[in-house]
DRENNU-225210 format. One line per field, with one value per residue (C-alpha): residue in three letters; x negated, y, z negated. Coordinates in steps of 0.5 Angstrom, whole numbers. Example, Ala and Ser with C-alpha at 12.3 -4.5 7.8 and 13.67 -1.06 7.14 Angstrom:
% residues 2
res <- ALA, SER
c1 <- -25, -27
c2 <- -9, -2
c3 <- -16, -14
***
This chain:
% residues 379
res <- UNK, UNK, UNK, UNK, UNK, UNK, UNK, UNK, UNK, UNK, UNK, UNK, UNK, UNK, UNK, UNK, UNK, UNK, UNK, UNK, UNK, UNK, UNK, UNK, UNK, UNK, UNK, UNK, UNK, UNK, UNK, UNK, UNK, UNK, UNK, UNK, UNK, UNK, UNK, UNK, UNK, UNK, UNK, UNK, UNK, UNK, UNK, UNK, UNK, UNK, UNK, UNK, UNK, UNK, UNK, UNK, UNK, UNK, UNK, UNK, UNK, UNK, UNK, UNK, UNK, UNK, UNK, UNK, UNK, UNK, UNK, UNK, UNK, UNK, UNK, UNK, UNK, UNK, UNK, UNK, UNK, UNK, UNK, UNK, UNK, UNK, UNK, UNK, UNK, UNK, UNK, UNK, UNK, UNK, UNK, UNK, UNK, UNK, UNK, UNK, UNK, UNK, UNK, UNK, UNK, UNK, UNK, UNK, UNK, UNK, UNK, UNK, UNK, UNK, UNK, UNK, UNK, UNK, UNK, UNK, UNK, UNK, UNK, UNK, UNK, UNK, UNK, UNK, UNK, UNK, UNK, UNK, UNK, UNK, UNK, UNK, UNK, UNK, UNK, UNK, UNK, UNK, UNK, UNK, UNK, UNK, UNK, UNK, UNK, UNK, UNK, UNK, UNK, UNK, UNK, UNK, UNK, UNK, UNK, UNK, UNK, UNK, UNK, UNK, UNK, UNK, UNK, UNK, UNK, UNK, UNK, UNK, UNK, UNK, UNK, UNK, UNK, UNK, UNK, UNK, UNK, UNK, UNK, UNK, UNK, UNK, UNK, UNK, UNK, UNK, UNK, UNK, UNK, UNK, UNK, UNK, UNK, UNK, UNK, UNK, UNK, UNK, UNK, UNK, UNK, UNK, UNK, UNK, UNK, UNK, UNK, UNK, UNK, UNK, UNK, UNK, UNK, UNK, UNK, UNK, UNK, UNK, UNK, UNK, UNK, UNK, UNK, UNK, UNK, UNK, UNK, UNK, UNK, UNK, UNK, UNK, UNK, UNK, UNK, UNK, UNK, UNK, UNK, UNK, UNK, UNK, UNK, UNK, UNK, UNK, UNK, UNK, UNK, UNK, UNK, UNK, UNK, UNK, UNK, UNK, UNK, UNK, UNK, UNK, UNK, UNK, UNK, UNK, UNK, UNK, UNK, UNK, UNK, UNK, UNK, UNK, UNK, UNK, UNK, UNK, UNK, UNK, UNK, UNK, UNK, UNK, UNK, UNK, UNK, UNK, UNK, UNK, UNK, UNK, UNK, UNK, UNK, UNK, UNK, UNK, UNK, UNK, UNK, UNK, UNK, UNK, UNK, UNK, UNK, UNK, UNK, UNK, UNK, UNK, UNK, UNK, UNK, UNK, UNK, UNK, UNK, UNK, UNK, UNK, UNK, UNK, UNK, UNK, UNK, UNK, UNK, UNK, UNK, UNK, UNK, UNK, UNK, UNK, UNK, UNK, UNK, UNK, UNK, UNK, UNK, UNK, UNK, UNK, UNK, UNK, UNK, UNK, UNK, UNK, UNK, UNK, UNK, UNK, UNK, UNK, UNK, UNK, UNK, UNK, UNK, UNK, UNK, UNK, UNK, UNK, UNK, UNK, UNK, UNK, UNK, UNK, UNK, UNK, UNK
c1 <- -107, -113, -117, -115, -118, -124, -125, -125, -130, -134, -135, -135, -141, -145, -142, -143, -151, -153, -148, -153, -159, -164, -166, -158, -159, -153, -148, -147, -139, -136, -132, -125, -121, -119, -121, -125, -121, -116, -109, -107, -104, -97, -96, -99, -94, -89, -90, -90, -84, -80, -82, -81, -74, -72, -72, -75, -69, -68, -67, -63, -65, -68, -70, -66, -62, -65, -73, -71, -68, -74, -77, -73, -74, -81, -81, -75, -80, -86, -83, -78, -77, -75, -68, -62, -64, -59, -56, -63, -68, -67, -72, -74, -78, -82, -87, -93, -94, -96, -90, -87, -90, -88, -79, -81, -83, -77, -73, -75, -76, -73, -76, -81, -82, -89, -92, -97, -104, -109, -116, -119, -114, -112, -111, -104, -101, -102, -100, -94, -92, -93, -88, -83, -83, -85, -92, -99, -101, -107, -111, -118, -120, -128, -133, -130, -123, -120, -112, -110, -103, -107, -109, -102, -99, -103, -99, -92, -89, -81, -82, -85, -81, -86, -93, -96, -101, -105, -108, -114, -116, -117, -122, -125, -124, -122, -116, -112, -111, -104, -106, -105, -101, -95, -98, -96, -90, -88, -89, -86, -80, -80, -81, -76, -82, -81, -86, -89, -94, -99, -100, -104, -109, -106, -110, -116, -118, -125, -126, -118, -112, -108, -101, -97, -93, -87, -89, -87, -81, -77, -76, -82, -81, -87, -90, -93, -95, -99, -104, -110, -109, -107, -111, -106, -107, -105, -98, -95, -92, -90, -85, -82, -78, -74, -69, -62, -59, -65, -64, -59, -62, -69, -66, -62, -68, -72, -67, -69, -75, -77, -70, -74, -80, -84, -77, -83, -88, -83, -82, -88, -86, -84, -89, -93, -91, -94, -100, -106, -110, -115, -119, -120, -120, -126, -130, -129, -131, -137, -139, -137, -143, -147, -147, -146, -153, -156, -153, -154, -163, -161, -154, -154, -147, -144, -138, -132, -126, -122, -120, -125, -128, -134, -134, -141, -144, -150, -150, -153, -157, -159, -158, -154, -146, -142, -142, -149, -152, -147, -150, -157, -153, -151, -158, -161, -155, -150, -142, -139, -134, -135, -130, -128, -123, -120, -122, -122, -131, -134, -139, -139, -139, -134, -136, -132, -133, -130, -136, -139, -144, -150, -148, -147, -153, -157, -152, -153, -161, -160, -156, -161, -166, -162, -163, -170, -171, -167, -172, -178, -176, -174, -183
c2 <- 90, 88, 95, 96, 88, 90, 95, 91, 86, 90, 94, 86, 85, 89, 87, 81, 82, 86, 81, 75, 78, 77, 84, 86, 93, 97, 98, 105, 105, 111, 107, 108, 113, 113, 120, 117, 122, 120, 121, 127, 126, 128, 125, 118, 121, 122, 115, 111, 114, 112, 104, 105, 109, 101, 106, 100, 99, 100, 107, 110, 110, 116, 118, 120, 126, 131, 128, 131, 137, 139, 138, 142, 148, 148, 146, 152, 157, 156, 155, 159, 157, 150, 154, 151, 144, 140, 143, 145, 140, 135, 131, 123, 120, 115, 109, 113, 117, 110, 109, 115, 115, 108, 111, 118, 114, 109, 114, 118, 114, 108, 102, 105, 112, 115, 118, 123, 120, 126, 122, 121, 119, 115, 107, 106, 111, 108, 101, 103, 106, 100, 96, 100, 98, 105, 106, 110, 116, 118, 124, 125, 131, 129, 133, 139, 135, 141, 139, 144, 146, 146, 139, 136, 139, 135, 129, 131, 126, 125, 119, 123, 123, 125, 128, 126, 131, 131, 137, 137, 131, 125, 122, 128, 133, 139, 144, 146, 154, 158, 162, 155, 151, 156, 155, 147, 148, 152, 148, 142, 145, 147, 140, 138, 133, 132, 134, 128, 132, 128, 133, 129, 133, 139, 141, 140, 146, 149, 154, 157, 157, 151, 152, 147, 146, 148, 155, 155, 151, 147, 142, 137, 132, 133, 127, 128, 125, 125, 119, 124, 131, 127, 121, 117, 112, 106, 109, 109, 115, 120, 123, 126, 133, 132, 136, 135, 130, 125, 124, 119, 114, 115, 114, 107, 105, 106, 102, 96, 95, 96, 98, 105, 108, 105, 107, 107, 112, 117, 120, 122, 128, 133, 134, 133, 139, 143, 141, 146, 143, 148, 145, 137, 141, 145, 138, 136, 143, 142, 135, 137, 143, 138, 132, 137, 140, 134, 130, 136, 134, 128, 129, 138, 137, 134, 139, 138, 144, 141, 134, 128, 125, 127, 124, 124, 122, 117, 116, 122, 122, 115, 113, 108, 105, 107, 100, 98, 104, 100, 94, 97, 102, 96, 93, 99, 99, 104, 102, 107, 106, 106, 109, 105, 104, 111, 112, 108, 110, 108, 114, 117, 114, 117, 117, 119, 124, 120, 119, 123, 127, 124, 118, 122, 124, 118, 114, 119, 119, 112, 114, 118, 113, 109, 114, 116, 108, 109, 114, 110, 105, 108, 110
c3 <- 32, 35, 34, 28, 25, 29, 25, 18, 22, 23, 17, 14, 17, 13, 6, 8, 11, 5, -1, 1, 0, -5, -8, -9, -7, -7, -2, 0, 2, 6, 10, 6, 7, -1, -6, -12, -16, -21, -22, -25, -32, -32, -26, -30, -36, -31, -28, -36, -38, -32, -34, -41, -40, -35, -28, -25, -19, -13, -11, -6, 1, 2, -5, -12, -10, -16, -13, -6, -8, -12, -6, -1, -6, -5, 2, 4, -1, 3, 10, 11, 19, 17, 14, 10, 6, 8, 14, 18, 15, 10, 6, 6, 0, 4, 2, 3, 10, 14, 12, 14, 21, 23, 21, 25, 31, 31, 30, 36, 41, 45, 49, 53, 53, 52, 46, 47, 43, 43, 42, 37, 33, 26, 29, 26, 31, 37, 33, 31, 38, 41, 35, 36, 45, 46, 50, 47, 52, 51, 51, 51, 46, 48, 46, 42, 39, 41, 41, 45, 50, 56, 55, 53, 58, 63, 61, 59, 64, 65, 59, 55, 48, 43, 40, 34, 32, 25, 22, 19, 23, 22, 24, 27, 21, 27, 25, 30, 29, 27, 35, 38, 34, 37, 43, 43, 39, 45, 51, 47, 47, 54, 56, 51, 47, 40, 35, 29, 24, 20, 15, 9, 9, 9, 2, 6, 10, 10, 16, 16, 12, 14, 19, 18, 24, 20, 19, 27, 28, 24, 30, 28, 24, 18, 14, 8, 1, -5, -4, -1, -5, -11, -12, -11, -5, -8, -10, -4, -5, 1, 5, 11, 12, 18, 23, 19, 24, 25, 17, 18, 24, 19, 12, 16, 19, 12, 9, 14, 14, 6, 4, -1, -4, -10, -16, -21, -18, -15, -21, -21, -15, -20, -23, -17, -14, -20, -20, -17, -12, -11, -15, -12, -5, -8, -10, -3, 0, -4, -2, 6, 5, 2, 7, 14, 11, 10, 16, 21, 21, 24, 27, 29, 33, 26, 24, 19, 19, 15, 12, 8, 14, 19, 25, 28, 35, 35, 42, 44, 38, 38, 46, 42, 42, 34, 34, 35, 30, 25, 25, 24, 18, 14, 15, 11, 6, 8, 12, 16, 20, 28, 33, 38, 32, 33, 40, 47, 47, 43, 42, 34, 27, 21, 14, 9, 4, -2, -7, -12, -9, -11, -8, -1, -1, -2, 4, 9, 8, 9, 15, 17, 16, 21, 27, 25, 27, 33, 35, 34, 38, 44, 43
***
């Protein structure tokens, strides 16, 4: 977990620096991943009567029954290629999507098999790969982050058990289109390599309308949950849609590592499933036209197709490392995060696109401010 506990020291160093000063001036944090949008009220309706009606236990491994057909009901509607709940696909309530991942992987993969990483990528998926014995084979998506068949051809190996995507990305905010999405599709299934779709920030796509690797086969594995669309991080809430024979091995290994999802918050999914989330992906859309604007003075390559990030390269502008633009980021009173953390380079920086949009705006003139004095240095 080395990365990952870089990642934390990092972002420190900058809380710390600025907490000690004199002045006090305000931190600008983009480093979370976590919306600043509240839970909707059904769903916190939903969760209180679950306590005062004493449904505090344990729940079935796998999720209560009437939760997961809900489920499979809107599933199977909007994705008819996945077929027949129970006898095609089945449905896991999970412990959030890490939670989720990390069942997906042991699932698939023995001591020793390879898991095809394209890089950049979210930090657990390769931390989780290497707890399960299994061995993260990296592939380099630089400078465009383009996922694509070509390229994940070129490590599929006799090893190869399993490919992890996420659509809209993480930390990139790429999309990867209907077009190449079935051409991926296609050759996994040719070299008989399973799928692990990470799909929490399907509600976010700005540039093209979402496919969801569903839509083609229903062969992956899905993770999705409620934590990004819903603002609902701290619920743990999530679940995995899985080819009915994996449902088993999933839900055994669930049960032995933390035995169900939250039995409170998961009668929150019913109405979760109701509500329109058109409206959050319309703030977030807003806040993503606003900062490229503001970022693009300073940064021109920046882009965000989908998702609530921006990853931007500072080493082209600013003829620095992510880590050293950091640094001189937190000295000027604004965290992001660099990307050694979700790469092997350490070349560009993500900031999250979780506050309001006044706030936003201020922390990327700051960011801006920090390359304006790279360059003045470099004079």
């Amino acid at each position: 977990m080395k990365r990952s506990m870089r990642s934390l020291q990092m972002v420190g160093v900058g809380i710390r620096h600025k907490s000690d000063s004199a002045n006090n001036a305000q931190i600008y944090d983009l480093a979370l991943g976590q919306p600043d949008l509240p839970v909707p009220p059904s769903m916190k309706a939903a969760v209180i009567q679950a306590i005062h009606a004493d449904k505090n236990g344990y729940t079935r491994t796998g999720g209560e029954a009437h939760i997961r057909d809900a489920l499979a009901v809107k599933l199977a509607r909007q994705h008819p290629a996945l077929g027949q709940y129970k006898r095609d696909f089945e449905v896991v309530i999970t412990s959030g999507a890490t939670g989720g991942i990390y069942c997906a992987i042991l699932s698939c993969c023995d001591i020793g098999d390879e898991v095809l990483i394209p890089d950049p990528y979210f930090a657990p998926y390769a931390d989780l790969t290497r707890l399960a014995g299994a061995v993260p084979v990296f592939i380099d998506t630089y400078p465009e982050f383009s996922v694509t068949a070509e390229r994940i051809s070129r490590s599929i190996t006799s090893k190869t058990k399993l490919l992890i995507l996420n659509s809209p990305h993480n930390p990139t905010g790429r999309v990867i289109g209907r077009q190449e999405l079935a051409k991926i599709v296609e050759l996994c299934r040719d070299a008989q390599v399973g799928i692990l779709s990470d799909e929490i920030y399907q509600t976010f796509s700005y540039t093209m309308a979402h496919t969801s690797v569903a839509d083609l086969s229903g062969d992956a594995i899905l993770i999705r949950g409620f934590a990004k669309s819903h603002g609902a991080a701290g619920w743990r809430l999530g679940y995995s849609v899985l080819p009915a024979n994996f449902g088993p091995v999933f839900e055994a290994i669930q049960g032995a590592i933390y035995v169900s999802a939250p039995s409170i918050v998961h009668h929150a999914i019913p109405d979760a499933l109701e509500i329109d989330t058109i409206p959050t992906k319309t703030i977030m859309a807003e806040r993503r036209d606003a900062v490229l604007a503001s970022l693009r003075r300073r940064f021109p390559q920046a882009t965000c197709d989908g998702g609530i990030f921006i990853f931007f390269d500072v080493s082209e502008s600013c003829k620095c490392s992510a880590t050293a633009f950091v640094e001189a980021a937190a000295r000027n009173g604004v965290i992001v995060v660099p990307g050694h953390v979700f790469s092997r380079r350490d070349t560009h920086c993500r900031l999250s696109l979780t506050r309001g949009l006044d706030y936003l705006l201020k922390a990327v003139d700051l960011i801006n401010l920090t390359a304006d004095q790279f360059s003045e240095e470099r004079k």
